[in-house]
TILUMKE-367330 format. One record per residue: residue number from 1; residue in one letter; chain; x, y, z of N, C-alpha, C in turn. Coordinates in Angstrom, 3 decimals. Layout:
! residues N
<seq=NUM; type=a; mol=A; n.east=X; n.north=Y; n.up=Z; ca.east=X; ca.north=Y; ca.up=Z; c.east=X; c.north=Y; c.up=Z>;
...
! end
This chain:
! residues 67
<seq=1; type=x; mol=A; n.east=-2.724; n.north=-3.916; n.up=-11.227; ca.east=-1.647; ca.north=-3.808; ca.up=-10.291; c.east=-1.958; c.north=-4.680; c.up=-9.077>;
<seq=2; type=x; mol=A; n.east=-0.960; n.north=-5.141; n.up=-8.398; ca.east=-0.853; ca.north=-6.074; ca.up=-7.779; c.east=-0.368; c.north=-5.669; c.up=-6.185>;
<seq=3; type=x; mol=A; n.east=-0.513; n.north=-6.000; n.up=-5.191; ca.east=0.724; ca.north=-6.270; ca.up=-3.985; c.east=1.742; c.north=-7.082; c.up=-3.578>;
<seq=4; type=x; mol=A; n.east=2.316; n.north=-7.354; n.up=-3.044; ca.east=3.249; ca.north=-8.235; ca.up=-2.801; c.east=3.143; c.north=-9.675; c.up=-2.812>;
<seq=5; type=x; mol=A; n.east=2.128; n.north=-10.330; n.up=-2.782; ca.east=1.444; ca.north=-11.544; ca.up=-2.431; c.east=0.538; c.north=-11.525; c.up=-3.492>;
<seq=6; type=x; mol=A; n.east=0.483; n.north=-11.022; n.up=-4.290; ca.east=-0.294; ca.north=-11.278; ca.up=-5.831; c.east=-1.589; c.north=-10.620; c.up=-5.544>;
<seq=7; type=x; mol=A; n.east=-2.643; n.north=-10.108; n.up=-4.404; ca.east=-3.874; ca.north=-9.770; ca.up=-4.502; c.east=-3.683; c.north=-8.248; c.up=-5.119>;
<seq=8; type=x; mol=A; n.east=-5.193; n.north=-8.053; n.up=-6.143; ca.east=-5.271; ca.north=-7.401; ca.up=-6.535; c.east=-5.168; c.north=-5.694; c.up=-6.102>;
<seq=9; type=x; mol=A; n.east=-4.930; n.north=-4.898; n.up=-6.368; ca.east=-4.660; ca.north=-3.556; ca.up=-5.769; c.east=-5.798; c.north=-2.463; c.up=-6.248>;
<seq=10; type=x; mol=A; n.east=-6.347; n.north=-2.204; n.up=-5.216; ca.east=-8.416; ca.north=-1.469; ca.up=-5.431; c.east=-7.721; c.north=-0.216; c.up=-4.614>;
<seq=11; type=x; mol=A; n.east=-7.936; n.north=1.096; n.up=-5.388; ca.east=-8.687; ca.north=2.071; ca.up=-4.643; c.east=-9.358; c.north=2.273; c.up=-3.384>;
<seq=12; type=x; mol=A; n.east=-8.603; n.north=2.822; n.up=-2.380; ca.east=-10.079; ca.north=2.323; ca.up=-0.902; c.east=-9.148; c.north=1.414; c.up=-0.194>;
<seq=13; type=x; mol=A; n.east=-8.545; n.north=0.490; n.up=-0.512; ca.east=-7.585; ca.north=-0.795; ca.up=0.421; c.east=-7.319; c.north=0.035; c.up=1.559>;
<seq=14; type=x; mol=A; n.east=-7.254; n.north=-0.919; n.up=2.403; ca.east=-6.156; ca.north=-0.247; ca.up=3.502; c.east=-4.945; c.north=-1.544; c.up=3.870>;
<seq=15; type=x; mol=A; n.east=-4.300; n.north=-0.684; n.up=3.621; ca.east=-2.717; ca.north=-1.312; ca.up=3.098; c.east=-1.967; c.north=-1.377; c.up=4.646>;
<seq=16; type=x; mol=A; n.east=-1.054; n.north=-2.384; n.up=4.580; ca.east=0.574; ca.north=-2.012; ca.up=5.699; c.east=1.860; c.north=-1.731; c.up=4.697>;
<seq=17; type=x; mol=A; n.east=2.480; n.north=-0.496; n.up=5.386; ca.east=3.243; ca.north=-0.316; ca.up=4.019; c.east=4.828; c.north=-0.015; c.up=5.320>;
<seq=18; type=x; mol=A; n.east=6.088; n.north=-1.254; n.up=4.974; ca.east=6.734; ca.north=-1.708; ca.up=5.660; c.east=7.660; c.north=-0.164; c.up=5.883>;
<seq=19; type=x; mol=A; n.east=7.788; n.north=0.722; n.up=4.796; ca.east=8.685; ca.north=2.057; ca.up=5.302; c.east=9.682; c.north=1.880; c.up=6.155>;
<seq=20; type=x; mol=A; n.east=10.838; n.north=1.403; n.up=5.833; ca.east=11.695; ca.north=0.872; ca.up=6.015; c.east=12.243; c.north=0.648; c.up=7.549>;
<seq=21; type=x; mol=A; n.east=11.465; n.north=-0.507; n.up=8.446; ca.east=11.295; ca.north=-0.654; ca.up=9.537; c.east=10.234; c.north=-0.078; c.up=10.720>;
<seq=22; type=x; mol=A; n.east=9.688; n.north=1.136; n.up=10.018; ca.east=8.734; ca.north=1.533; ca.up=10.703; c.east=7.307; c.north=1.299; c.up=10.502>;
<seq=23; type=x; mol=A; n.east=6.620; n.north=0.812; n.up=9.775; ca.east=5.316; ca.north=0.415; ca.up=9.222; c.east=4.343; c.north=1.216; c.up=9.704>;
<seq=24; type=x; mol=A; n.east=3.677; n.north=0.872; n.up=8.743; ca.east=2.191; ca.north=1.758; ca.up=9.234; c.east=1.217; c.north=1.610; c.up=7.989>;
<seq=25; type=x; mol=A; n.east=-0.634; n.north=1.664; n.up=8.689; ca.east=-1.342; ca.north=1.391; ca.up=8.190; c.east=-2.038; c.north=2.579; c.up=7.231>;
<seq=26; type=x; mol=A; n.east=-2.527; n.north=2.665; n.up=6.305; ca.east=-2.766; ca.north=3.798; ca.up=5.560; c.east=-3.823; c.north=3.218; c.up=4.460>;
<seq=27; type=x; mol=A; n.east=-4.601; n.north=3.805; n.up=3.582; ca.east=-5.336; ca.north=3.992; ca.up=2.715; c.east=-4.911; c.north=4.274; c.up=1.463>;
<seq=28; type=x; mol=A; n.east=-5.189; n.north=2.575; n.up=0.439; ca.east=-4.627; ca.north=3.622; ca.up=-1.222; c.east=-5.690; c.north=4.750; c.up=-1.926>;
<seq=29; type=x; mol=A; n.east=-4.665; n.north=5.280; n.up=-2.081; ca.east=-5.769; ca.north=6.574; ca.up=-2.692; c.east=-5.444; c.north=6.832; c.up=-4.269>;
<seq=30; type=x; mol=A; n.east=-4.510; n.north=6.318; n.up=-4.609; ca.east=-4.088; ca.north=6.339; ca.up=-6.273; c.east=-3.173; c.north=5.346; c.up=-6.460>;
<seq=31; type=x; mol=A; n.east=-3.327; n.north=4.723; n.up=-7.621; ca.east=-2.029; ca.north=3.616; ca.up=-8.122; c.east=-2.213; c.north=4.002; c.up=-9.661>;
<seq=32; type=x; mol=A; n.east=-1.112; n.north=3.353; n.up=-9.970; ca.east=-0.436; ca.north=4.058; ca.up=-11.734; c.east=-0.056; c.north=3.141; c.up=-12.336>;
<seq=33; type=x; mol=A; n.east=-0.865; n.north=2.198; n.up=-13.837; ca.east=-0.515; ca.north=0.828; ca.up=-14.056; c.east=0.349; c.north=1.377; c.up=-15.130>;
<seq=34; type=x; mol=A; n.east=1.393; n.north=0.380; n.up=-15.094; ca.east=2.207; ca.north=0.672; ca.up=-16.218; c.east=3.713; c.north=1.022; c.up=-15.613>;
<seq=35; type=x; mol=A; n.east=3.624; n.north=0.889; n.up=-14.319; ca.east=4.915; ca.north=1.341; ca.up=-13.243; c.east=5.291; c.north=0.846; c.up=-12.727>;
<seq=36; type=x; mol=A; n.east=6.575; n.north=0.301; n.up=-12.402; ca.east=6.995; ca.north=-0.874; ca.up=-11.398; c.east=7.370; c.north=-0.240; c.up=-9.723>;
<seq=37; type=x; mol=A; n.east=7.610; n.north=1.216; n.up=-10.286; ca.east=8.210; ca.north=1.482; ca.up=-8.516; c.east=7.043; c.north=2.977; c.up=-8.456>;
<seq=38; type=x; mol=A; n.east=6.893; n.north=3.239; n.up=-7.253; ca.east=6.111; ca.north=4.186; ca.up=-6.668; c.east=5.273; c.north=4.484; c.up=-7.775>;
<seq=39; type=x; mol=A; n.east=4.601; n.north=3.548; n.up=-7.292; ca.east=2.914; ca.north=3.336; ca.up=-8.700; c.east=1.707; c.north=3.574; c.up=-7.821>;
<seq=40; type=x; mol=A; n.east=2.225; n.north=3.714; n.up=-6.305; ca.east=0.985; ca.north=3.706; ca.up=-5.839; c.east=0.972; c.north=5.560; c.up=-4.307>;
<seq=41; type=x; mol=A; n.east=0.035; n.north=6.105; n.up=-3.905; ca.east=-0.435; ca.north=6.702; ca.up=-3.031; c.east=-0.847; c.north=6.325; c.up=-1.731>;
<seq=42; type=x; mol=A; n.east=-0.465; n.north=6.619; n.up=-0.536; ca.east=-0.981; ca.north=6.018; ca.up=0.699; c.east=-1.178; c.north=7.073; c.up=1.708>;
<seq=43; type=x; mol=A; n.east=-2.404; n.north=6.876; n.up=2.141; ca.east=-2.891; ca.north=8.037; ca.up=3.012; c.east=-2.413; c.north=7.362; c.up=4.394>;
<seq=44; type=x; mol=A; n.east=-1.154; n.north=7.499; n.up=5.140; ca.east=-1.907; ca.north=7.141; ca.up=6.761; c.east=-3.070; c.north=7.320; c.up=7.386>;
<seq=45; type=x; mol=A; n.east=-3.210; n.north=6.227; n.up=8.477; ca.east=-4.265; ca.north=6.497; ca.up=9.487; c.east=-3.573; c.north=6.132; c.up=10.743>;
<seq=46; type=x; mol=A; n.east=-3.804; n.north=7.070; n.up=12.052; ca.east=-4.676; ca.north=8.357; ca.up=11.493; c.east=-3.498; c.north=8.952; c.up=10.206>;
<seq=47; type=x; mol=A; n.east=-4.459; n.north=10.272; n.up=9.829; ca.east=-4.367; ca.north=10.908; ca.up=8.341; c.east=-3.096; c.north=11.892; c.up=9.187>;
<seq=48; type=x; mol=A; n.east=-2.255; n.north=11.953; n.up=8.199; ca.east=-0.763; ca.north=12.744; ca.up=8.237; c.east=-0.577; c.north=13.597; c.up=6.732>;
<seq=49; type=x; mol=A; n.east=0.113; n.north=12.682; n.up=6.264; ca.east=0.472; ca.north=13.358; ca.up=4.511; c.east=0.526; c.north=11.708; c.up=3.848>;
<seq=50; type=x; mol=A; n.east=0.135; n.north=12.116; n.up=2.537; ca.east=0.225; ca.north=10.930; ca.up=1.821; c.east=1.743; c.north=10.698; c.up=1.390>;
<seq=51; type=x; mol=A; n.east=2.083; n.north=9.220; n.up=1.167; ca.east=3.172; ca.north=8.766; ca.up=0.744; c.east=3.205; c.north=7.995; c.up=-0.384>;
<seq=52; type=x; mol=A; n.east=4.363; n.north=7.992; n.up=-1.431; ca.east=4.719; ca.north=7.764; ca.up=-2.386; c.east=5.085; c.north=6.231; c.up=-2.284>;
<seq=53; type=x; mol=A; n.east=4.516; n.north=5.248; n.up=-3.214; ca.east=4.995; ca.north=3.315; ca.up=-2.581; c.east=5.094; c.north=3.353; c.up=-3.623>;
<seq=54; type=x; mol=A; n.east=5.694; n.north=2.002; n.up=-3.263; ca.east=5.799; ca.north=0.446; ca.up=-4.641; c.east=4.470; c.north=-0.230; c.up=-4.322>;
<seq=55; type=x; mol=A; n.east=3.355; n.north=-0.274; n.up=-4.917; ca.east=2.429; ca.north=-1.742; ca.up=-4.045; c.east=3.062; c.north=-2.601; c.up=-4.352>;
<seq=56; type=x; mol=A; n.east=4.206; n.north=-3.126; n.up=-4.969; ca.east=4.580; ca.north=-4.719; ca.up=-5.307; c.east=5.602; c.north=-5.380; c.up=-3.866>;
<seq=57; type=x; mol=A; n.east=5.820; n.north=-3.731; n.up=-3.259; ca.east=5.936; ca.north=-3.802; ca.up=-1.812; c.east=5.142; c.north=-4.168; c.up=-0.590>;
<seq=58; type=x; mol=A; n.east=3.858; n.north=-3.817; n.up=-0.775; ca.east=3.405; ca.north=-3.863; ca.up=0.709; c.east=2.214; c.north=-4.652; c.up=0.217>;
<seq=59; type=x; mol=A; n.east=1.535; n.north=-5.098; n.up=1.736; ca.east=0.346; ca.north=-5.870; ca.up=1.528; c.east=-1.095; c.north=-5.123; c.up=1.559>;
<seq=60; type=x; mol=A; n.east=-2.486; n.north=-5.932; n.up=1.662; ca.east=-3.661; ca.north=-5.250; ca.up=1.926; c.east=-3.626; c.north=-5.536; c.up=3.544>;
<seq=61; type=x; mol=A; n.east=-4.166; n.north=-4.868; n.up=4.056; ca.east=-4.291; ca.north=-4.732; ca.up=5.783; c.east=-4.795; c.north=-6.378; c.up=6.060>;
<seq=62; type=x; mol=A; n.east=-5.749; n.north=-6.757; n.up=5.662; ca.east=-6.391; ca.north=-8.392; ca.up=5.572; c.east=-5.167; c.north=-9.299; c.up=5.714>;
<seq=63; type=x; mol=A; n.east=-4.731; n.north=-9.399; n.up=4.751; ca.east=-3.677; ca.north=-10.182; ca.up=4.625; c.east=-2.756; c.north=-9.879; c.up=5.436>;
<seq=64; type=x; mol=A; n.east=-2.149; n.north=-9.100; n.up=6.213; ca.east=-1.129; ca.north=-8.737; ca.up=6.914; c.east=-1.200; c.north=-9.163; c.up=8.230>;
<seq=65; type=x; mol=A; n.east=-2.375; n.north=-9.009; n.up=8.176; ca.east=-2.791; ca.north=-9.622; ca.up=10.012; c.east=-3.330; c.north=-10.939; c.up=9.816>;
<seq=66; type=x; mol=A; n.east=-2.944; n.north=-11.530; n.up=8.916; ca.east=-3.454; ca.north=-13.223; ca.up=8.609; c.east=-1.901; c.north=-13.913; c.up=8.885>;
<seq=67; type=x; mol=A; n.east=-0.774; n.north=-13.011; n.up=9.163; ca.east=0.526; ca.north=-13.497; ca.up=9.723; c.east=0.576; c.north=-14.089; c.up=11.167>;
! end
C-alpha cells in the first residue's frame, strides 16, 4: 500500500491526513492491502481517537513538509 505520492505505507509513519480542510498529523497504526478506500488507521497527535483513511489520500509527515 501506497500514499498519495507513491511512497510506501509502514506501520509507525506519521502521516498528514487532509480531513476535509482541517488536517492533522497522526500515526498509522493499521492499513488493509487489498482496499482502495479506508484501508488505513490514524492515531492523532496529540492522541484523541483513531480515524478511518484512504492512504491513497494523504501523505507521510516527511514529505508534506518538503512543500
Amino acid at each position: 500500500m501506497h500514499y498519495k505520492n507513491g511512497r510506501e505505507a509502514k506501520i509507525g509513519d506519521r502521516v498528514v491526513v487532509p480531513n476535509s480542510g482541517n488536517p492533522f498529523i497522526g500515526l498509522l497504526t493499521q492499513a488493509t492491502a487489498g482496499s482502495t478506500s479506508c484501508n488505513g488507521r490514524v492515531l492523532p497527535v496529540p492522541i484523541t481517537n483513531e480515524h478511518y483513511v484512504t492512504l491513497g489520500e494523504i501523505l507521510h509527515v516527511d514529505d508534506a513538509l518538503k512543500s
